[in-house]
C-alpha positions as CSV (number, residue, x, y, z in Angstrom):
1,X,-92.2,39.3,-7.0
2,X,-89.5,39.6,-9.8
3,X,-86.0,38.1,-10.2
4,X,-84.3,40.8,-8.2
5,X,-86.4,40.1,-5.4
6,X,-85.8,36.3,-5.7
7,X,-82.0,37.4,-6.2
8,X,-81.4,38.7,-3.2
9,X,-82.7,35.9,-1.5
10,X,-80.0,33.7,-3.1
11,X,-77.4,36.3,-1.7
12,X,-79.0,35.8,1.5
13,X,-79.2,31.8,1.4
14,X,-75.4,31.6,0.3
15,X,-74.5,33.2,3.4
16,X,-75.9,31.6,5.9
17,X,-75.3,28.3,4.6
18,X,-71.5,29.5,4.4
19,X,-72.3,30.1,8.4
20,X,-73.7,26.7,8.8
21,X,-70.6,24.6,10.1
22,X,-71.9,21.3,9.5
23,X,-73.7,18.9,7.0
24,X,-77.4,20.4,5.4
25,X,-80.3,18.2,5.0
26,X,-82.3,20.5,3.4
27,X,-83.3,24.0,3.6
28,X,-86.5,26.1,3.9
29,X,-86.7,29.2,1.7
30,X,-89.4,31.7,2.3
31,X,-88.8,34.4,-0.6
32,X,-90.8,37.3,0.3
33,X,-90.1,41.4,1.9
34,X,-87.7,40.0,4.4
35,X,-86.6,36.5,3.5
36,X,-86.7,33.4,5.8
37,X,-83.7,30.9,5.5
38,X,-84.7,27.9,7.4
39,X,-81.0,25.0,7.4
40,X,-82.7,21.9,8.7
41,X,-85.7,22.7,10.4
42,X,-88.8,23.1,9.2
43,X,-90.6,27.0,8.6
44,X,-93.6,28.1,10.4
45,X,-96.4,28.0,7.3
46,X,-97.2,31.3,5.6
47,X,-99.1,31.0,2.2
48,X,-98.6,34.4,2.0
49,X,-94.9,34.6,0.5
50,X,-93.2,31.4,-2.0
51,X,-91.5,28.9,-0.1
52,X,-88.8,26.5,-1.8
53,X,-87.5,23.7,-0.1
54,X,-84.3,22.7,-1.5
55,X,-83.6,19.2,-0.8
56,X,-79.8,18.1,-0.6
57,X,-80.4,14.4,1.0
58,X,-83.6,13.0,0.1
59,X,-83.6,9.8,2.3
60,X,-83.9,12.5,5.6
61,X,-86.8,14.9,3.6
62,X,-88.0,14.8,0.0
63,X,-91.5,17.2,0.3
64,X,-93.6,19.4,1.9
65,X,-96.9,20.1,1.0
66,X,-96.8,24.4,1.1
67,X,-93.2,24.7,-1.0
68,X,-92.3,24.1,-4.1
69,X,-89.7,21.5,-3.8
70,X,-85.8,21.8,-5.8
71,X,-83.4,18.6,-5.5
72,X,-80.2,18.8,-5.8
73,X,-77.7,16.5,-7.7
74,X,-74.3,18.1,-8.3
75,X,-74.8,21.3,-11.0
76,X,-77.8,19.7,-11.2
77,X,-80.9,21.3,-9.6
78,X,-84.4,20.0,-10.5
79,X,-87.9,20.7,-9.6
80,X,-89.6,17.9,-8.3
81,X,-92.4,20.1,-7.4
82,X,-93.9,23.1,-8.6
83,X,-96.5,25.3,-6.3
84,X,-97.1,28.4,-8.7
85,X,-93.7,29.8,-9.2
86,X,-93.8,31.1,-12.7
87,X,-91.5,29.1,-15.4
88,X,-89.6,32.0,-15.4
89,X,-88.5,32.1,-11.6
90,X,-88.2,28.4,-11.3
91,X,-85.8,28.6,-14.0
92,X,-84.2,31.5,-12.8
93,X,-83.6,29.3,-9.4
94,X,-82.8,25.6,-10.9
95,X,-79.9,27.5,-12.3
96,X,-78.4,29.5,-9.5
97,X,-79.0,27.4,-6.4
98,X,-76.2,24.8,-6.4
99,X,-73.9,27.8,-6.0
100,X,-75.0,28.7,-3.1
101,X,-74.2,25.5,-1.5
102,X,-70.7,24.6,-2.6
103,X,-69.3,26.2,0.7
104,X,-70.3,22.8,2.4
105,X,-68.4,20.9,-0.2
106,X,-65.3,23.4,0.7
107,X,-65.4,22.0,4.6
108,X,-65.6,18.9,3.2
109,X,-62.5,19.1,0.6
110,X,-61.0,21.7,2.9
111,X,-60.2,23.8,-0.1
112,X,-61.7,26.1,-1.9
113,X,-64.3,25.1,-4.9
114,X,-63.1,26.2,-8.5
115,X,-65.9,27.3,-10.9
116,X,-64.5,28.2,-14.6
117,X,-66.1,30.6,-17.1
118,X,-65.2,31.1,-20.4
119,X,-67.6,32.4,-23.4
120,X,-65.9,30.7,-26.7
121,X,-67.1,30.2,-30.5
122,X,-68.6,27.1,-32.0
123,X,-64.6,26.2,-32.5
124,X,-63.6,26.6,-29.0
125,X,-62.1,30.2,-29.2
126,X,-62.3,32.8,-26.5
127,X,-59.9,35.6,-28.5
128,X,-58.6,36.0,-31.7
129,X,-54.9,35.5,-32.2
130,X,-54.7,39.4,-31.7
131,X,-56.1,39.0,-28.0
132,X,-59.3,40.4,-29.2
133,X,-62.5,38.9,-27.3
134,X,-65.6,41.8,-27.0
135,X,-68.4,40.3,-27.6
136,X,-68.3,36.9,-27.8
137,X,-70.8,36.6,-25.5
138,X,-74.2,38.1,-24.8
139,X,-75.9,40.4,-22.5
140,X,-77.4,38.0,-20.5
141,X,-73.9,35.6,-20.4
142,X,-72.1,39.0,-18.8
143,X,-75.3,39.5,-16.1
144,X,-74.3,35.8,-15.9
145,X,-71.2,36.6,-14.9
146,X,-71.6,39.1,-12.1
147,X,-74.5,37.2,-10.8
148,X,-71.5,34.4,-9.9
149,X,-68.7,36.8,-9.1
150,X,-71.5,37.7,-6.8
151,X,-72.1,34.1,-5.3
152,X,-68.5,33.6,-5.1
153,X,-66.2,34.8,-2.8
154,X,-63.3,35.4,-4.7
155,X,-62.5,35.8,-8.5
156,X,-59.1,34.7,-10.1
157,X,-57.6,35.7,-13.7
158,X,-54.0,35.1,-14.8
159,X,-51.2,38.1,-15.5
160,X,-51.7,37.8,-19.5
161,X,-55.8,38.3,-18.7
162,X,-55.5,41.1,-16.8
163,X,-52.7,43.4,-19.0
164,X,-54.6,42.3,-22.7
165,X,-58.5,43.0,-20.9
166,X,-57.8,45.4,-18.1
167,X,-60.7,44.1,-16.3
168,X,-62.6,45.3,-13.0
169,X,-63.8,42.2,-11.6
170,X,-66.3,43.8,-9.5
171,X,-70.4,43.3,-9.4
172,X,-71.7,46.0,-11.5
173,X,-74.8,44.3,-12.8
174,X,-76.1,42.7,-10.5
175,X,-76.7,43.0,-6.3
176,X,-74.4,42.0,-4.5
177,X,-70.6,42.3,-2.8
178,X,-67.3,42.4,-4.9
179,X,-65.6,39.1,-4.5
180,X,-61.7,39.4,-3.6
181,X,-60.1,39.8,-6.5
182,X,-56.9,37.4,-7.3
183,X,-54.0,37.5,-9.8
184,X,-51.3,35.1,-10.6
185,X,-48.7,36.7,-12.3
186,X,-45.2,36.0,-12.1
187,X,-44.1,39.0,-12.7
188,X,-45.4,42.7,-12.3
189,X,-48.3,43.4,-14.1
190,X,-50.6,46.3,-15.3
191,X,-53.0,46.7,-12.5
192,X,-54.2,50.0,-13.0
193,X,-57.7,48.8,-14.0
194,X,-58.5,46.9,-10.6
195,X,-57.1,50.0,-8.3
196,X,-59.5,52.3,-10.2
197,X,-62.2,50.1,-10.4
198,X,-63.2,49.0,-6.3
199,X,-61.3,49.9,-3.4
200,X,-61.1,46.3,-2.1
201,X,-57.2,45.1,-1.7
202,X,-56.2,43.0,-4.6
203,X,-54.6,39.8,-4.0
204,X,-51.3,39.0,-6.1
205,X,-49.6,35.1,-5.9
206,X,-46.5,34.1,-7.4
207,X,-43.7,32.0,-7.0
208,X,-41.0,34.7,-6.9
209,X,-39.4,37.4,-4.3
210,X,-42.3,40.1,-3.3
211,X,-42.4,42.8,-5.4
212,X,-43.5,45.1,-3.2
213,X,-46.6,46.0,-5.5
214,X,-49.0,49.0,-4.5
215,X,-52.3,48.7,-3.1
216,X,-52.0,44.7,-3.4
217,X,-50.8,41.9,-0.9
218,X,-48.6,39.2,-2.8
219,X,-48.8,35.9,-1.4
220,X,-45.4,33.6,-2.1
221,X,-46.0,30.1,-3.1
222,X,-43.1,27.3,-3.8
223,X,-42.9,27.1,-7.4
224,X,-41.9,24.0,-9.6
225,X,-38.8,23.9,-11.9
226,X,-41.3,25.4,-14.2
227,X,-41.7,28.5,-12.6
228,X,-45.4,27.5,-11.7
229,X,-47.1,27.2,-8.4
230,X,-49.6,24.5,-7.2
231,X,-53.2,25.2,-8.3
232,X,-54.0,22.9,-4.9
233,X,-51.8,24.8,-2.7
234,X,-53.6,27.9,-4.1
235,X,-57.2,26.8,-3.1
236,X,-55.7,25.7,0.3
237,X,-54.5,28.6,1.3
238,X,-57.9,30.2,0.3
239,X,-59.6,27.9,2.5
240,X,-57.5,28.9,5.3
241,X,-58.4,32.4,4.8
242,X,-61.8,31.8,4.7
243,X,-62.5,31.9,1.4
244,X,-64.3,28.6,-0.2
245,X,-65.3,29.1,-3.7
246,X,-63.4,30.9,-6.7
247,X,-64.1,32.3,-9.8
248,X,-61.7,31.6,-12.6
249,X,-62.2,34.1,-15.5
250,X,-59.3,33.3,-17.8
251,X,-57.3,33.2,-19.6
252,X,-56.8,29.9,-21.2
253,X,-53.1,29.0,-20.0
254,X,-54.7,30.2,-16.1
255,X,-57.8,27.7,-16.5
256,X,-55.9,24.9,-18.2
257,X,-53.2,24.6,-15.6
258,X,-56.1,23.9,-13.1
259,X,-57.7,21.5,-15.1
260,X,-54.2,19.5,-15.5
261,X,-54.1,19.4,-11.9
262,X,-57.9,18.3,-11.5
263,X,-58.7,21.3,-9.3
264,X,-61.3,22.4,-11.5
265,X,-64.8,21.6,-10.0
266,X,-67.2,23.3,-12.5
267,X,-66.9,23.8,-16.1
268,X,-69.0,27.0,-17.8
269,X,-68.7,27.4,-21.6
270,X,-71.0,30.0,-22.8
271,X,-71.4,29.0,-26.6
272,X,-71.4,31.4,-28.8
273,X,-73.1,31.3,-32.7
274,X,-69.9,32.3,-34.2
275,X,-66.9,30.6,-36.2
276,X,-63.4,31.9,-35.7
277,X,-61.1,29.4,-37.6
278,X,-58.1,30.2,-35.6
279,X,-57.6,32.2,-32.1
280,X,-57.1,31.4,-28.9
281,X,-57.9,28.2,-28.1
282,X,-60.6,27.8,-24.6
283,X,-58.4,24.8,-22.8
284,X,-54.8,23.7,-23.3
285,X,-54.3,20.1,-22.4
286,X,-51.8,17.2,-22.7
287,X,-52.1,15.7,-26.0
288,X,-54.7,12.5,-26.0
289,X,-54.3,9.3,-28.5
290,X,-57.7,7.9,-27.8
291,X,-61.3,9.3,-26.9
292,X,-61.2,7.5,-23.5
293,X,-58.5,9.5,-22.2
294,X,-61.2,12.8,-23.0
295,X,-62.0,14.6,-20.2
296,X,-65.9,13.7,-18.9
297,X,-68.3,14.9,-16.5
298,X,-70.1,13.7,-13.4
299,X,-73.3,15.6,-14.0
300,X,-73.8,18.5,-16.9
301,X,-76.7,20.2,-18.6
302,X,-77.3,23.3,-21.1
303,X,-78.9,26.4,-19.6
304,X,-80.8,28.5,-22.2
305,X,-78.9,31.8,-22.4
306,X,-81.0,34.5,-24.0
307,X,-80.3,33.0,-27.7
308,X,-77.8,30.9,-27.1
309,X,-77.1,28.4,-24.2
310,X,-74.2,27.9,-21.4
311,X,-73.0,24.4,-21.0
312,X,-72.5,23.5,-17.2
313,X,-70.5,20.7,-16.4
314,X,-69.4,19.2,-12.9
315,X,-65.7,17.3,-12.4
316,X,-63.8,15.7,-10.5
317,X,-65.5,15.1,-6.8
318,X,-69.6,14.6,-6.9
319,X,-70.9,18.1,-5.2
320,X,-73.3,16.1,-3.2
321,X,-73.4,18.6,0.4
């Protein structure tokens, strides 16, 4: 079997553990024609088609002697066994699976999950100071991409984002759904690239009146005396709508404010071989006076990406489901 065929069976897995309402164990994996999700019960044996058993608490089930066997520890996800899955696909799977189980970790917040994705330079740039940002990253960083915006059920981007990049934020790629597609923007944007690109509604929240936007729902949120809404009462209400994990492509001043409000759960930084010397600047935080105030991480790990690699880092709340 190739990736695609071990793709879809990640599509699969993510949702119907999103349907499990209630803790996971472990899971049973049978990748094969028509694939076999199995949430804390054992699978009938085939030795026909891979299994994987993913193992979230190891004190309840920690092997089985037909699967190849994936723990999980936050971002983390290593294999503790091995039954002939070539380097390739076991790579392919160490990387993707924790994604597919952060909808537990929602019921258990209730809130939505925030992953954050940014592809920057050695220096920490993701534009120049013109707004200019094609390519930083690779080929295999942007199947990257729409391989999470297809695990993930919604994607978020902020007003200045969408009017410099006129993005789609749709699954082009890869298999897979669009996630709902979400822009804060205070005041009316340029949306014309997300009405031509998908027919899905687009979702627009703000802390002023309605504008009474076309082909979008606006969603009203108190705002602060500085004109910005709550990054916690955002991924609330997205749990309430049955929404538990979130996508945040940009921009910097988008991703920073949720990272000042420590409603970032996931860190990506595609690193790119490049030096700008000035630019846009990936994060933009309080000012520190010592290295202990730094912002550290729970669990983290590089992921080779074609030639370069993607650093993954976990905050805030361990993941543990």
């Amino acid at each position: 079997m190739n990736i695609e065929n071990y793709w879809s069976g990640l599509l699969q897995l993510t949702r119907e553990v999103k349907k499990h309402n209630g803790p996971v164990d472990y899971c049973f994996i049978k990748f094969g024609d028509e694939h076999e999700i199995h949430i804390n019960r054992l699978l009938v044996p085939d030795t026909h088609w891979p299994m994987v058993l993913v193992v979230l608490n190891p004190r309840v089930l920690n092997d089985h002697q037909l699967a190849s066997v994936i723990e999980l520890q936050g971002v983390k996800a290593i294999l503790r066994k091995n039954l002939n899955m070539p380097e390739e696909i076991a790579s392919f799977l160490c990387t993707y699976i924790p994604y597919c189980f952060l909808s537990v970790r929602a019921r258990q917040l209730e809130r939505a999950i925030a992953i954050t994705h940014f592809a920057q330079s050695l220096d920490g740039k993701i534009a120049t100071l013109s707004g200019d940002s094609k390519w930083i990253g690779n080929e295999q960083n942007l199947i990257h991409a729409h391989r999470m915006r297809a695990l993930c059920d919604s994607i978020l981007i902020g007003s200045r984002t969408m009017n410099c990049d006129q993005p789609s934020l749709t699954v082009r790629l890869v298999e897979g759904d669009n996630p709902l597609r979400i822009i804060i923007c205070s005041s009316e944007g340029d949306f014309r690239s997300l009405q031509a690109s998908a027919d899905e509604k687009i979702i627009v929240m703000g802390g002023e009146e309605d504008p009474c936007l076309e082909n979008a729902e606006y969603v009203r949120f108190p705002a602060n005396p500085d004109g910005k809404i709550s990054c916690s009462d955002i991924l609330s209400y997205l749990y309430q709508q049955g929404i538990f994990t979130v996508y945040i492509e940009g921009g910097a001043t988008t991703s920073s404010q949720f990272m000042k409000e420590s409603m970032v759960d996931i860190i990506q930084l595609h690193i790119s071989p490049m030096i700008f010397g000035s630019g846009v600047s990936s994060f933009v935080l309080p000012e520190i006076n010592s290295v202990q105030e730094a912002i550290t991480f729970q669990h983290y790990l590089f992921i080779p990406m074609g030639d370069t690699y993607m650093f993954v880092g976990e905050m805030n709340a361990h993941l543990h489901v």
